[in-house]
C-alpha positions as a LaTeX table, in Angstrom:
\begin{tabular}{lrrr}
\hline
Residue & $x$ (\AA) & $y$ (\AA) & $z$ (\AA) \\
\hline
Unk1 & 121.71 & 83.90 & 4.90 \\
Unk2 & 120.70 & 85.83 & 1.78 \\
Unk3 & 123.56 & 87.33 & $-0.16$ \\
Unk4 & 122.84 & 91.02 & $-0.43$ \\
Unk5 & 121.55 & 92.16 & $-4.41$ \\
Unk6 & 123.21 & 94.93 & $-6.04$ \\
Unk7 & 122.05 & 96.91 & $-8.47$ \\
Unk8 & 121.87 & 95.98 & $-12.28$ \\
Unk9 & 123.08 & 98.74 & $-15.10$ \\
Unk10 & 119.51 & 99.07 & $-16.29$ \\
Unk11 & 118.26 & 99.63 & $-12.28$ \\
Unk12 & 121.65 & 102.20 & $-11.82$ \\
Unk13 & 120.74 & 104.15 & $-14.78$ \\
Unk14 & 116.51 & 103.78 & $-14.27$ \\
Unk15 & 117.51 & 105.22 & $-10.30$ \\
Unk16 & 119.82 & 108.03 & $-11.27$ \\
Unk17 & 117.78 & 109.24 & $-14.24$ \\
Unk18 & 114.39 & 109.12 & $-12.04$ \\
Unk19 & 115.86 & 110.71 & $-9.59$ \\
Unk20 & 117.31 & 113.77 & $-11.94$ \\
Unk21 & 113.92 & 114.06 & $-13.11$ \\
Unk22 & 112.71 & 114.22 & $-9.43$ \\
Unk23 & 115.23 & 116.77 & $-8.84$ \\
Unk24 & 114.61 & 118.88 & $-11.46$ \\
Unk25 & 110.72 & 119.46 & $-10.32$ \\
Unk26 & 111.34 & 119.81 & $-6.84$ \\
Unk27 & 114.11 & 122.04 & $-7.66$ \\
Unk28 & 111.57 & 124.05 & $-9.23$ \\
Unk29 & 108.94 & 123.76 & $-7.06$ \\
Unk30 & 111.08 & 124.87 & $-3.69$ \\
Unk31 & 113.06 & 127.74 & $-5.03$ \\
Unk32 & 110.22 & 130.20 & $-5.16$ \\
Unk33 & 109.81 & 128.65 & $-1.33$ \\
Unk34 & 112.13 & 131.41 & 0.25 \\
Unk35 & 111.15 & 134.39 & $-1.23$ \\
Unk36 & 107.79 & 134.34 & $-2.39$ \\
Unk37 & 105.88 & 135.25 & 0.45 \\
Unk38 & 107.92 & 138.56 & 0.91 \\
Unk39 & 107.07 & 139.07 & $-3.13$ \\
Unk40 & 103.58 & 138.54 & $-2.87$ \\
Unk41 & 102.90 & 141.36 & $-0.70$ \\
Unk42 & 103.57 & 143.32 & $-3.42$ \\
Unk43 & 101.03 & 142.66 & $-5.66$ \\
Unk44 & 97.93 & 143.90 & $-5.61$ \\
Unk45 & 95.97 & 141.36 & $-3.60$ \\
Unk46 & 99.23 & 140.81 & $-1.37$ \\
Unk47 & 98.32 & 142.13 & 1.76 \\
Unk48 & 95.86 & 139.38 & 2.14 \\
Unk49 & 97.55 & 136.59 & 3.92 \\
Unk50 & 95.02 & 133.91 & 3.40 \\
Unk51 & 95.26 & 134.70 & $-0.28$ \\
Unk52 & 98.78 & 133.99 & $-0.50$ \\
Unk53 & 98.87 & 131.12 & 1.25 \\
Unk54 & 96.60 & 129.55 & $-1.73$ \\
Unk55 & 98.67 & 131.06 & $-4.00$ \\
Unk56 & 101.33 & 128.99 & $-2.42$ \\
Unk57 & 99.12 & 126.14 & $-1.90$ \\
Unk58 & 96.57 & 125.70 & $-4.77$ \\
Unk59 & 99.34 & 123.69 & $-6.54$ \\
Unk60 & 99.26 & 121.26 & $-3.86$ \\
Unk61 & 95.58 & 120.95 & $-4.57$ \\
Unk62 & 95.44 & 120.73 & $-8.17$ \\
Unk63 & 98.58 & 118.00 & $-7.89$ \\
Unk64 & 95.91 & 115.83 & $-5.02$ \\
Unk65 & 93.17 & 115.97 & $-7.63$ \\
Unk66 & 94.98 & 114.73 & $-10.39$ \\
Unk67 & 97.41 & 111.96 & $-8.78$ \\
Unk68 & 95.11 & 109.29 & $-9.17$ \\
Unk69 & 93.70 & 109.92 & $-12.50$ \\
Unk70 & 97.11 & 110.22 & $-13.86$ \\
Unk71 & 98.77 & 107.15 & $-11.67$ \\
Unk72 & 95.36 & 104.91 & $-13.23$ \\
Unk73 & 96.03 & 106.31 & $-17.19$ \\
Unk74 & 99.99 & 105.68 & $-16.48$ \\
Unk75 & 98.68 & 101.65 & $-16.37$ \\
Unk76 & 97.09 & 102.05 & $-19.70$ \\
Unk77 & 99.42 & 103.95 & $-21.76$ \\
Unk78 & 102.35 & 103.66 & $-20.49$ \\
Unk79 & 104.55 & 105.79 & $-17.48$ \\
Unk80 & 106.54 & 107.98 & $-19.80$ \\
Unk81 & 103.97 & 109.33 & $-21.78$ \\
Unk82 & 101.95 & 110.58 & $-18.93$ \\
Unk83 & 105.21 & 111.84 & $-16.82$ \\
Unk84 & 106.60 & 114.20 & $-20.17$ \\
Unk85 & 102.98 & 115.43 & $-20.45$ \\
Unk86 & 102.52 & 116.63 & $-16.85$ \\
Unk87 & 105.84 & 118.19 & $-16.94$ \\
Unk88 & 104.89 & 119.96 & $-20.06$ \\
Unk89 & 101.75 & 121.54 & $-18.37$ \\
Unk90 & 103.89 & 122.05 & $-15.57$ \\
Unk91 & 105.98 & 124.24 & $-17.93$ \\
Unk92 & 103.29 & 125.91 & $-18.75$ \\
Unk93 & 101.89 & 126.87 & $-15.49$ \\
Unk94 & 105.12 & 128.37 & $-14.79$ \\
Unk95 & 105.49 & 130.56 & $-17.85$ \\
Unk96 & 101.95 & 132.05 & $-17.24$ \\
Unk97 & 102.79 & 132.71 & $-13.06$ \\
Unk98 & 105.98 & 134.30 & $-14.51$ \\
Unk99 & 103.69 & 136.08 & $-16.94$ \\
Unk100 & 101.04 & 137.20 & $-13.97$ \\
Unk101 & 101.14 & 140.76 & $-12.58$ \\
Unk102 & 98.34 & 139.99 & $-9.71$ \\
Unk103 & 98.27 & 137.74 & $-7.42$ \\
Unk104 & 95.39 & 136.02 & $-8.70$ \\
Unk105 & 97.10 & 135.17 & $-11.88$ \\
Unk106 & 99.82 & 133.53 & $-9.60$ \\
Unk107 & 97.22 & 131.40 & $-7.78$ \\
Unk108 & 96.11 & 130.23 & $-11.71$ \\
Unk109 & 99.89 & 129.80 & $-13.04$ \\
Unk110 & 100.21 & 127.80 & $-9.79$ \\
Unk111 & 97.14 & 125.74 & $-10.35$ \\
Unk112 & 98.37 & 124.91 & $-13.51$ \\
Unk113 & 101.39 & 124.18 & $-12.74$ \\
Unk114 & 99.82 & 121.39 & $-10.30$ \\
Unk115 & 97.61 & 119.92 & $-12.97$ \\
Unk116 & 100.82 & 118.26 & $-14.39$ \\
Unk117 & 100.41 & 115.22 & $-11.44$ \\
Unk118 & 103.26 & 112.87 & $-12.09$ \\
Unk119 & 104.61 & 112.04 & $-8.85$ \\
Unk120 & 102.65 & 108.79 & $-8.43$ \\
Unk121 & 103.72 & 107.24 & $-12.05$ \\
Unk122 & 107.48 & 108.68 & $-11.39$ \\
Unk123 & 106.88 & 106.33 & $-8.40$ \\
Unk124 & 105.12 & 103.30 & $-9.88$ \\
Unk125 & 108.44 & 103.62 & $-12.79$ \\
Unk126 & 110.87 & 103.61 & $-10.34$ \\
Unk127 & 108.93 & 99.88 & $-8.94$ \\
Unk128 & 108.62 & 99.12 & $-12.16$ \\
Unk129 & 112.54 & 99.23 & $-12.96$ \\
Unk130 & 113.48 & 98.36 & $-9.91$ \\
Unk131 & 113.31 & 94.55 & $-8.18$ \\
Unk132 & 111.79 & 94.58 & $-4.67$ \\
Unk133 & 115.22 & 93.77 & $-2.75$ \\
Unk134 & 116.50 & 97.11 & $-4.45$ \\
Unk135 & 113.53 & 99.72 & $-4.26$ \\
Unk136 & 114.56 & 101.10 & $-0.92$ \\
Unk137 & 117.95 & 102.06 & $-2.18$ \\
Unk138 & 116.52 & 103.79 & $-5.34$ \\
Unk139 & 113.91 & 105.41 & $-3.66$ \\
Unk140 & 116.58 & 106.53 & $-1.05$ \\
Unk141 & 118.71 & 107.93 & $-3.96$ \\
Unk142 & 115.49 & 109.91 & $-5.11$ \\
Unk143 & 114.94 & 110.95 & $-1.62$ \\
Unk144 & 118.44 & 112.44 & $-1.41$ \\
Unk145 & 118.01 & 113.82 & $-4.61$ \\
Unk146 & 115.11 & 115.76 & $-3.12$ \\
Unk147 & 117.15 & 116.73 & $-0.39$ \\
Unk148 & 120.10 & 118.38 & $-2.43$ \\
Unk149 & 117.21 & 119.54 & $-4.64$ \\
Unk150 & 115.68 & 121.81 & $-1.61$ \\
Unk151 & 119.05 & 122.58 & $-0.39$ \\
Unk152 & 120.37 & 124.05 & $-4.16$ \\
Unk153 & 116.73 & 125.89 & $-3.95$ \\
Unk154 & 117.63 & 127.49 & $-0.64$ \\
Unk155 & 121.20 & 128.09 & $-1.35$ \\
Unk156 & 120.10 & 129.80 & $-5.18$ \\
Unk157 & 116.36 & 131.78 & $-4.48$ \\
Unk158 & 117.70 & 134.69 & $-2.40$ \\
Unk159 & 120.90 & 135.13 & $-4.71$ \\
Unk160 & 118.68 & 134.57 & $-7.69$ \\
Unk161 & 115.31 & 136.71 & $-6.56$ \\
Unk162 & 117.49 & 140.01 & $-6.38$ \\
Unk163 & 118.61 & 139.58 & $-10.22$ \\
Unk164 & 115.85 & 138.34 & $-11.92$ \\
Unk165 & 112.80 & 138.56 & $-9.37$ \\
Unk166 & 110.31 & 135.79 & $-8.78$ \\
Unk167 & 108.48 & 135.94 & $-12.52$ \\
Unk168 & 112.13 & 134.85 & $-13.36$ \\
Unk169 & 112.07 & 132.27 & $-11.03$ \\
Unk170 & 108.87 & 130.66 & $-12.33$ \\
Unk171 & 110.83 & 130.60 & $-16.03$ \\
Unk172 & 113.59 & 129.14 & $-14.33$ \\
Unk173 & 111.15 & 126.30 & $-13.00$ \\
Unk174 & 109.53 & 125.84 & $-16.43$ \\
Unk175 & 112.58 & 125.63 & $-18.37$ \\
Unk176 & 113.93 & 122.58 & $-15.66$ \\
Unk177 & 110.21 & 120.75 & $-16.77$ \\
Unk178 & 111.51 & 121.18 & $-19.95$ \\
Unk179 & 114.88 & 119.75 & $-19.24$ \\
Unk180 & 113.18 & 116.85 & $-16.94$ \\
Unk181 & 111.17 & 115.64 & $-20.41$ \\
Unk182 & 114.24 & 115.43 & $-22.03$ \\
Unk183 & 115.51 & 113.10 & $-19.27$ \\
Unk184 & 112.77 & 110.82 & $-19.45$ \\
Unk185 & 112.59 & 110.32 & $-23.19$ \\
Unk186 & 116.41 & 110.07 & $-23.54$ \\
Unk187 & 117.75 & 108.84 & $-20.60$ \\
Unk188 & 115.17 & 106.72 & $-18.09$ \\
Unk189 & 115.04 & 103.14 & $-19.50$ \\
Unk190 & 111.98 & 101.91 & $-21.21$ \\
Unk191 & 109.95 & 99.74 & $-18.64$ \\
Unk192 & 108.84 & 96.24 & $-19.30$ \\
Unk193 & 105.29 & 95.67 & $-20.93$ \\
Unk194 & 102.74 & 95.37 & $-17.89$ \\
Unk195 & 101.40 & 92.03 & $-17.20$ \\
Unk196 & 98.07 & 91.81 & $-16.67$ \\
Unk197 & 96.84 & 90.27 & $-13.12$ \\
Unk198 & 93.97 & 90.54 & $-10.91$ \\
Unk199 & 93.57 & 93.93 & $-9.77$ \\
Unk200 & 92.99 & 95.39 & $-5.59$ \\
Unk201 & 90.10 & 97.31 & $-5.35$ \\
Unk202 & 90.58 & 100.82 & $-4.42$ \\
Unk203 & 88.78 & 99.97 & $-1.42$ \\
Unk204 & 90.77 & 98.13 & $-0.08$ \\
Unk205 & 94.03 & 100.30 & $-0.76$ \\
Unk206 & 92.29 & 103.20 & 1.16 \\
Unk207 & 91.14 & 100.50 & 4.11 \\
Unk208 & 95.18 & 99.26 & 4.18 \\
Unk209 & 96.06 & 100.48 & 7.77 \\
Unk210 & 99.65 & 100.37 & 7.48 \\
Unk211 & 99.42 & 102.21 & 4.08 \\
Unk212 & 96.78 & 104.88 & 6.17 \\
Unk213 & 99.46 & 105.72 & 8.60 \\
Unk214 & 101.98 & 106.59 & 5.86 \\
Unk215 & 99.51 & 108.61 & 3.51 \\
Unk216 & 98.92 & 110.56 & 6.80 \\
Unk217 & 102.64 & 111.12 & 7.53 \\
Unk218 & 103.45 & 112.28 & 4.20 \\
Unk219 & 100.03 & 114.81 & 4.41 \\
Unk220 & 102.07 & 116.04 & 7.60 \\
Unk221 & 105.24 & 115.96 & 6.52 \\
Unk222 & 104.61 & 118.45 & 3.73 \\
Unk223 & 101.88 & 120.42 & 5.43 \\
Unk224 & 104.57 & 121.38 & 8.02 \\
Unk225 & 106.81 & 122.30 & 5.38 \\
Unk226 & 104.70 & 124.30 & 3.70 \\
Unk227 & 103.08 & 126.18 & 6.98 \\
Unk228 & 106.92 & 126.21 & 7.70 \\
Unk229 & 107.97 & 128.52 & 5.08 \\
Unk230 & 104.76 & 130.74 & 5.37 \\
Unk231 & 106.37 & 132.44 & 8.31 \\
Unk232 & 110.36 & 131.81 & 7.83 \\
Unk233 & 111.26 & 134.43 & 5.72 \\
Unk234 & 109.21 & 137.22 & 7.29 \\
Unk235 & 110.83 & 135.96 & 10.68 \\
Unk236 & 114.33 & 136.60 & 9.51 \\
Unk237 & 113.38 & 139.88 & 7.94 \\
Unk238 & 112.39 & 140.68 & 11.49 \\
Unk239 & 115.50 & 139.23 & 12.98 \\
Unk240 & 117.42 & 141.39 & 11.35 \\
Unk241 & 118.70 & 139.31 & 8.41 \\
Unk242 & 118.15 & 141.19 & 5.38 \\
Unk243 & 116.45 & 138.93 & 2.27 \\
Unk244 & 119.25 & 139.30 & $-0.24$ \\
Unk245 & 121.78 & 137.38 & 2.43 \\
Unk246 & 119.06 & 134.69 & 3.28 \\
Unk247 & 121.17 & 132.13 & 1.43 \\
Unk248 & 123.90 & 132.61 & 4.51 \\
Unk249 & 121.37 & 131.06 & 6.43 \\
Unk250 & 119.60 & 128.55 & 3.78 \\
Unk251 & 123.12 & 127.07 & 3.11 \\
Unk252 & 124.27 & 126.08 & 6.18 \\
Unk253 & 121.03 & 124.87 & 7.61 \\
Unk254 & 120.70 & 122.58 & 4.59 \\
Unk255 & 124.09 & 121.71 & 4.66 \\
Unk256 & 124.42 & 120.30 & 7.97 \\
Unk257 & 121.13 & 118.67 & 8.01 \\
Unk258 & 121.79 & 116.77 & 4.86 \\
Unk259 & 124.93 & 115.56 & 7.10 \\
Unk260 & 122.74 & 115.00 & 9.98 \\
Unk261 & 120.57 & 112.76 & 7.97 \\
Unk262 & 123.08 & 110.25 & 6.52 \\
Unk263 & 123.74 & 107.73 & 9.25 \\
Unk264 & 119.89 & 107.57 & 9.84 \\
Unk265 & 119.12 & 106.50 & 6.55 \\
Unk266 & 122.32 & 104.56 & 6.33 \\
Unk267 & 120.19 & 102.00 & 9.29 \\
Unk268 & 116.90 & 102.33 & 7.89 \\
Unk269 & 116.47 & 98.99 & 7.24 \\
Unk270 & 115.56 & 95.71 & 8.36 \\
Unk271 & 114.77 & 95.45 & 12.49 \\
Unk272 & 115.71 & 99.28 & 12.36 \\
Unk273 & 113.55 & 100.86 & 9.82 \\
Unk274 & 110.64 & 101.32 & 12.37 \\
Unk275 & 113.23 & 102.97 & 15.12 \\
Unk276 & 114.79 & 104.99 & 12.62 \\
Unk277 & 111.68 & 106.15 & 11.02 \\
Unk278 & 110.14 & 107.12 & 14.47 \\
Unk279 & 113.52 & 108.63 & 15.82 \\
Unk280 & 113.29 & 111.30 & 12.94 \\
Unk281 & 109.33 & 111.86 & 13.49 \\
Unk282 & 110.04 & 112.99 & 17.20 \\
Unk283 & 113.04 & 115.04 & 15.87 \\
Unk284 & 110.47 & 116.63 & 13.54 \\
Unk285 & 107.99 & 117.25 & 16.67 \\
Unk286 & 110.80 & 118.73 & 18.38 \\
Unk287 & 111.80 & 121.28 & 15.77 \\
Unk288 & 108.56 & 122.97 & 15.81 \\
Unk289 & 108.19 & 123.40 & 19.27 \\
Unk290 & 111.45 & 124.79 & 18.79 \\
Unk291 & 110.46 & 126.96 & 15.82 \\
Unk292 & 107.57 & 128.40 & 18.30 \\
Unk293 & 109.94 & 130.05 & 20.83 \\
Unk294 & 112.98 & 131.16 & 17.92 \\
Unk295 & 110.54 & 132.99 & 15.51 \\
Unk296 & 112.13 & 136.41 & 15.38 \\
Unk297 & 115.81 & 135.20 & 16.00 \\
Unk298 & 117.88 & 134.43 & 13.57 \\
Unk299 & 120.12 & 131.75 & 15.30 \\
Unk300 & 117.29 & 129.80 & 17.35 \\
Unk301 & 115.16 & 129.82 & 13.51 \\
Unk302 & 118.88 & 128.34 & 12.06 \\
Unk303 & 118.60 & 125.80 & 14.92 \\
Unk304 & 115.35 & 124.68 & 14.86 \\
Unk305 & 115.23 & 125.12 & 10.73 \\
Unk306 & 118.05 & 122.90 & 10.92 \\
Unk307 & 116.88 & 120.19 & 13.20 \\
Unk308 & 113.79 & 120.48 & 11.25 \\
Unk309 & 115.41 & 119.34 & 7.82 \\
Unk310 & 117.62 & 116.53 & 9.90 \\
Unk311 & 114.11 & 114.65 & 10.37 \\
Unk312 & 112.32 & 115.55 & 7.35 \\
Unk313 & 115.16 & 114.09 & 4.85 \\
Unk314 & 115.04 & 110.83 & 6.13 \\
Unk315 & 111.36 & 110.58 & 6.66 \\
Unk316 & 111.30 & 111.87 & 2.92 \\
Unk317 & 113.40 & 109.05 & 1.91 \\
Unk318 & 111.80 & 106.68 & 3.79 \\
Unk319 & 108.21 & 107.29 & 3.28 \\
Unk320 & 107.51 & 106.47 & $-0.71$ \\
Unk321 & 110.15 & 103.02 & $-0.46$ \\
Unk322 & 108.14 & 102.13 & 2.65 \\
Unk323 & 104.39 & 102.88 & 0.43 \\
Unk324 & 105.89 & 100.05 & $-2.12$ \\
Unk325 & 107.14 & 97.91 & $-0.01$ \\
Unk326 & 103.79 & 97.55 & 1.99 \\
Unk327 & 101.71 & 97.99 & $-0.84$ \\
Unk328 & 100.69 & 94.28 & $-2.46$ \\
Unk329 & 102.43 & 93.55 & $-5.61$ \\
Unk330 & 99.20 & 93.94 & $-7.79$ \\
Unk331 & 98.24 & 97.62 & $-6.11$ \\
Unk332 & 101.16 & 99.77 & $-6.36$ \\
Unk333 & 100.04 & 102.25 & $-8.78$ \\
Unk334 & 96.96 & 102.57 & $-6.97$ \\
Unk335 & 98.60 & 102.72 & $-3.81$ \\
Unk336 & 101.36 & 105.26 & $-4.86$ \\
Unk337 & 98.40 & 107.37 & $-6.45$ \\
Unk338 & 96.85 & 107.92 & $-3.08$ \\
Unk339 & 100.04 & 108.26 & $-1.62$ \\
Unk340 & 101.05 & 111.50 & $-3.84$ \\
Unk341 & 97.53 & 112.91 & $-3.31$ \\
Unk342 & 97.65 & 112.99 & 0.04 \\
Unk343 & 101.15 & 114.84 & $-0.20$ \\
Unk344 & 99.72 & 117.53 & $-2.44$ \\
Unk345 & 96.75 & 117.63 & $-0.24$ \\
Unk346 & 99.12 & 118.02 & 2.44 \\
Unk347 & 100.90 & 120.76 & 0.83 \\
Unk348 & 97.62 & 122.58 & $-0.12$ \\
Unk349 & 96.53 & 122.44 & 3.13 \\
Unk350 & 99.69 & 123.38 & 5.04 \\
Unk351 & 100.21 & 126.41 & 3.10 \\
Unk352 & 96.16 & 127.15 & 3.26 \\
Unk353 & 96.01 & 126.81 & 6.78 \\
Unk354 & 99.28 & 128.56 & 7.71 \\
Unk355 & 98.52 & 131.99 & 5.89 \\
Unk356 & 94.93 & 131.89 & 8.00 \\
Unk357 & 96.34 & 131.53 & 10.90 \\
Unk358 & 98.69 & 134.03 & 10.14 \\
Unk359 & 96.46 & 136.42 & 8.97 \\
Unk360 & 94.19 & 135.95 & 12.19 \\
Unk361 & 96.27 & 134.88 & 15.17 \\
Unk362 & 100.01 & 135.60 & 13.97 \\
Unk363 & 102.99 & 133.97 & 12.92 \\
Unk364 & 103.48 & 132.14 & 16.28 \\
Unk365 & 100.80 & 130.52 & 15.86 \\
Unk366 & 102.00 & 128.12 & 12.75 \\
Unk367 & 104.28 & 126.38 & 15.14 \\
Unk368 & 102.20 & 124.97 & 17.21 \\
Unk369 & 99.67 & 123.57 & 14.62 \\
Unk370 & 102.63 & 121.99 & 12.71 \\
Unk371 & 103.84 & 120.10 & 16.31 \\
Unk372 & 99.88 & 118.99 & 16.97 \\
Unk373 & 99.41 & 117.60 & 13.40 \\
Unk374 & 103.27 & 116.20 & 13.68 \\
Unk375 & 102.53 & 114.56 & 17.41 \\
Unk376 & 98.92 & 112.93 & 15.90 \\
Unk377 & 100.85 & 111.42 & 13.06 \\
Unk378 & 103.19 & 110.36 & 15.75 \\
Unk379 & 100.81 & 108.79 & 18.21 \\
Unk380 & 99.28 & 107.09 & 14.91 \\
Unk381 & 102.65 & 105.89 & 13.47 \\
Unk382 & 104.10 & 104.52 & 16.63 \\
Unk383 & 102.09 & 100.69 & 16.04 \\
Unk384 & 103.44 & 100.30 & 12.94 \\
Unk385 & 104.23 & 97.55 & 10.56 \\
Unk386 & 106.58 & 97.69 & 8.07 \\
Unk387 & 109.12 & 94.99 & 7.96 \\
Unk388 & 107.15 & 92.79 & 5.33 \\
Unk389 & 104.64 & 93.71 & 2.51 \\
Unk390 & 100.70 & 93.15 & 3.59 \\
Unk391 & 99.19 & 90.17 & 1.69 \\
Unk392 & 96.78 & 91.37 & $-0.84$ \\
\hline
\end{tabular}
């Protein structure tokens, strides 16, 4: 039997600092999540529903477009250059949606702030750093990074949106981007030179079943987060729940689902990985036909928010270790490049979608076109194959 490997200093540090950085975006990226559909309304432009769902969106879009470029010029000049540039223009999409007094200036701060793509070389550097026996535990640390990440985001938007509004929000985000580059120059170790070996085709990453059924869970995943909080906050408004005490209700949800989500991801590997991973899909599946029949009440949103967040942590752990541990040796910046475009294409669409539905059908509608997307990935997911990497 294989002794288990533990971590070197170099792969401690290269996990921890990666996953700051991670943190740092998605801290800002989620805390304007909350709030900023109940400010949009009031700019001009705001009463258009479909409109602010691409406001919310377009930075999903702009992030698919650019994944793969970035992930491909990552292999030819090296990771760190092209992750502090994207989180410099990411800076600077935020300082001009702070700067924006319509919502079409939003929509271009947000589109800018997309065009800094770097979740596909953060992923490739934390492979690179990382030996193959101890990528799931580093991209597991990054994953609950995310997780406190979104729960901080919940816990500080409505506390922070009363003080210094959502322009301050977006200077907030841009000064983290700022922070994150000063992580990666200072603090992420310096990867080893890239060897030079016979290249996939990007062919045959795309024609890769088993990596097909996770691009399409993580284009799920964060379209049903996205659709999620397109009808959230108006929903507790309604319930009663006035927006500057939303945090009473972000906190504990994200509290006990970050609980919730330990022993999962504690057995999520080895013979249980697949059980695990398709336990939380069906406890995603469940939340939103949960979701469908709360909207309106505060407690059955908590409950179903909650349940919700149990699944999506540990499928949002699980889902970029499982991309490069599948991928083949020679492909994983490729791989992880269509990997984060599909997310951001997820997220696009999710929000996109969401405020059109909205706008046409109503808010109950969201529900039930985040559980059919959820139960397709499902029925696609279920013949899965990821206990061992697919030969190149």
């Amino acid at each position: 039997m294989r002794k288990k490997s533990n971590m070197t200093p170099t792969e401690r540090r290269a996990s921890l600092s990666l996953a700051g950085i991670f943190g740092l975006r998605m801290l800002g990226m989620f805390i304007i999540l909350p709030v900023f559909a109940l400010y949009a309304v009031q700019l001009p432009g705001g009463g258009n529903k479909t409109l602010v769902g691409l406001a919310l969106g377009i930075y999903g879009l702009t992030q698919a477009l650019l994944q793969i470029p970035l992930g491909w010029l990552s292999d030819r000049i090296g990771r760190k250059p092209v992750i502090m540039g994207g989180l410099l223009v990411f800076a600077m999409g935020s300082f001009v949606a702070a700067g924006a007094h319509t919502l079409d200036g939003v929509i271009v701060g947000r589109a800018i702030q997309g065009s800094g793509a770097i979740a596909a070389a953060l992923i490739a550097l934390t492979a690179d750093l990382t030996r193959p026996e101890n990528r799931t535990p580093a991209m597991a640390m990054i994953g609950v990074t995310i997780g406190l990440a979104f729960t901080a985001s919940m816990a500080l938007s409505p506390i922070l949106y009363p003080v210094i509004g959502v322009p301050g929000l977006f200077v907030l985000t841009g000064l983290l981007a700022l922070t994150a580059i000063a992580v990666t120059r200072w603090a992420v170790p310096n990867p080893p030179n890239l060897v030079a070996m016979d290249r996939v085709s990007f062919g045959a990453v795309l024609s890769n079943v088993e990596l097909l059924r996770l691009n399409l869970g993580i284009f799920v995943l964060h379209a049903s987060l996205m659709a999620t909080f397109m009808v959230v906050p108006a929903a507790l408004v309604q319930g009663g729940l006035a927006q500057p005490d939303h945090w009473k209700f972000y906190i504990p949800v994200m509290i006990i689902s970050f609980i919730l989500m330990v022993p999962p991801v504690a057995f999520a590997h080895g013979k249980w990985r697949k059980q695990v991973f398709l336990g939380a899909l069906v406890v995603v599946l469940l939340s939103h036909f949960l979701m469908h029949f709360a909207l309106g009440k505060v407690w059955g949103t908590a409950i179903a928010l909650t349940v919700f967040f149990t699944g999506f942590n540990v499928l949002e752990a699980s889902l970029p270790s499982l991309v490069t541990l599948v991928a083949p040796p020679n492909a994983k910046g490729t791989a992880t490049g269509v990997y984060s475009t599909t997310q951001f294409l997820g997220t696009f669409s999710g929000a996109t979608f969401a405020g059109m539905l909205t706008q046409h059908f109503g808010s109950g509608v969201v529900p039930l076109f985040t559980a059919g997307i959820t139960f397709l990935w499902l029925v696609v997911a279920w013949p899965m194959n990821v206990n061992k990497p697919v030969a190149p």
